[in-house]
PAZABA-174473 format. One line per 8 residues: number of its first residue (from 1); their letters; for each residue x, y, z of N, C-alpha, C. Coordinates in steps of 0.001 Angstrom, whole numbers, plus 500000, padded with zeros to 6 digits. Example, Ala and Ser with C-alpha at 12.3 -4.5 7.8 and 13.67 -1.06 7.14 Angstrom:
PAZABA-174473
1	as	513190,494310,507800,512300,495500,507800,513200,496700,507800 ~ 512850,497750,507080,513670,498940,507140,512900,500030,507870
end
This chain:
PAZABA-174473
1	xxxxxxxx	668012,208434,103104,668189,208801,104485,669364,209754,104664 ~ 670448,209329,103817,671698,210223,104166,671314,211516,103717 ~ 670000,211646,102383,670064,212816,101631,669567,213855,103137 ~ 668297,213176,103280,667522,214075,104228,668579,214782,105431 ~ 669492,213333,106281,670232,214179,107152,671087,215448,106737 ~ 671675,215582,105334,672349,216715,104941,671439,218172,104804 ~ 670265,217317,104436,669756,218761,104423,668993,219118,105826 ~ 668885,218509,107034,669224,218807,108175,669891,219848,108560
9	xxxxxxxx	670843,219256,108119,672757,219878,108720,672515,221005,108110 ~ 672006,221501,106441,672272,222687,106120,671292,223567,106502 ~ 670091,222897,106811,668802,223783,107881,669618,224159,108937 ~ 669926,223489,109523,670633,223539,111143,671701,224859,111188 ~ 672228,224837,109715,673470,226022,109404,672860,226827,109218 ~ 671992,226904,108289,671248,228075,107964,671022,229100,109501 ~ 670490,228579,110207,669846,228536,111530,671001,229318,112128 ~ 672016,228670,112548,673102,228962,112907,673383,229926,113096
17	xxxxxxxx	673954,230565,111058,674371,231633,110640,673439,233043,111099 ~ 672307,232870,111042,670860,233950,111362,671235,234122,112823 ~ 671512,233125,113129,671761,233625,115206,672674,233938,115059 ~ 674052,233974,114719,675235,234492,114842,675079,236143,114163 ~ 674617,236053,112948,674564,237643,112653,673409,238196,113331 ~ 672814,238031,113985,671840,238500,115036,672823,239054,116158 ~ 673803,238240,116719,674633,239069,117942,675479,239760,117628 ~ 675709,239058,116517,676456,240275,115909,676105,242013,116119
25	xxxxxxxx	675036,241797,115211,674092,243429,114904,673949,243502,116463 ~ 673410,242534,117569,672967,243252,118943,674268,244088,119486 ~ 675375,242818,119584,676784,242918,120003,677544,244885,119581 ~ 677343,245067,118557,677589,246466,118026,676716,247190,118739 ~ 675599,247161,118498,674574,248199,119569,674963,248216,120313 ~ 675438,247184,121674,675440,247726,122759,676944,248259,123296 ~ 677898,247587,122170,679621,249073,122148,678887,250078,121982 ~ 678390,250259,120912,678044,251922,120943,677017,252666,122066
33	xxxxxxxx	676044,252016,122436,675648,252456,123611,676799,252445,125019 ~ 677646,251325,125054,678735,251464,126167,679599,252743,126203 ~ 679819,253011,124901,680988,254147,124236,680122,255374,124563 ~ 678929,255161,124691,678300,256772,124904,678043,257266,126432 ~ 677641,256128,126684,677525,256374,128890,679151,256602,129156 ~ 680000,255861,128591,681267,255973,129101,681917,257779,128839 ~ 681456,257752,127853,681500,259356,127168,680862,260398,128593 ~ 679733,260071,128760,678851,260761,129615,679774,261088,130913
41	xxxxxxxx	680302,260200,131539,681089,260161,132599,682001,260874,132875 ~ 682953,260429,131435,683985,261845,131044,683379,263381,131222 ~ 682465,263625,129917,681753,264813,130382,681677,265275,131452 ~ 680945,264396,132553,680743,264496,134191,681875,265097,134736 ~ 682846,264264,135024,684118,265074,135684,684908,265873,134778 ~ 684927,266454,133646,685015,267338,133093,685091,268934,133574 ~ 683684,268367,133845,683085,269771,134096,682869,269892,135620 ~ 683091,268912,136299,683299,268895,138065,684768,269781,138250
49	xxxxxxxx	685832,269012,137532,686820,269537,137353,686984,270966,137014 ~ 686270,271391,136152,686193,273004,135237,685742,273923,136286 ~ 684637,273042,137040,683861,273807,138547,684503,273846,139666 ~ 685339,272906,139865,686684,273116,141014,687793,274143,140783 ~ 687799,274043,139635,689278,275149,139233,688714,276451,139510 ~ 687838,276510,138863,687153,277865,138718,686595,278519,140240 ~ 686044,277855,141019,686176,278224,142117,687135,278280,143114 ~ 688766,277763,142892,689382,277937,143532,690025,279085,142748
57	xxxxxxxx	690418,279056,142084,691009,280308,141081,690048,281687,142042 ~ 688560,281643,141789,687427,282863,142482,688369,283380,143779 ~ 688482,281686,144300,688731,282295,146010,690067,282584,146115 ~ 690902,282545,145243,691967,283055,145569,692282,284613,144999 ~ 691508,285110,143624,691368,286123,143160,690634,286845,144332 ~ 689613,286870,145211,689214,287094,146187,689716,287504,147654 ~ 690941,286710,147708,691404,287084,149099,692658,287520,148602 ~ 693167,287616,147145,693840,288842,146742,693331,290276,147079
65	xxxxx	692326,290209,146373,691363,291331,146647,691257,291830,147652 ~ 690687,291428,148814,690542,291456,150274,691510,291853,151216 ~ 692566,291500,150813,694134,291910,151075,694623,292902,150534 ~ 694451,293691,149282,694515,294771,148828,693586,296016,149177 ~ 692504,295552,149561,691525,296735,149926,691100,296800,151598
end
């Protein structure tokens, strides 16, 4: 009886271990998917930013202009 419950316990571990490295492997997928939308975002105002400058820089090169001619 005692034999059988041990090998229970080491089914039961076995078991265990397979679900734990299972979230593992999921657990990594979804940092790296987090790390890439988060990336995306950056990108986003990046280039909102790059598009604000740049058009204020225009309008002021502009009413330089406008003022000179």
């Amino acid at each position: 009886m005692a034999e059988r419950t041990v090998t229970e316990i080491l089914e039961a571990l076995a078991r265990i271990e397979t679900d734990v490295k299972t979230i593992a492997q999921n657990s990594a997928d979804h940092e790296a998917r987090l790390r890439i939308l988060e990336q995306k975002n950056g990108k986003r105002m990046e280039s909102l930013t790059l598009a604000a400058v740049t058009a204020a820089v225009v309008g002021i090169v502009g009413y330089a202009i406008g003022k000179l001619f």
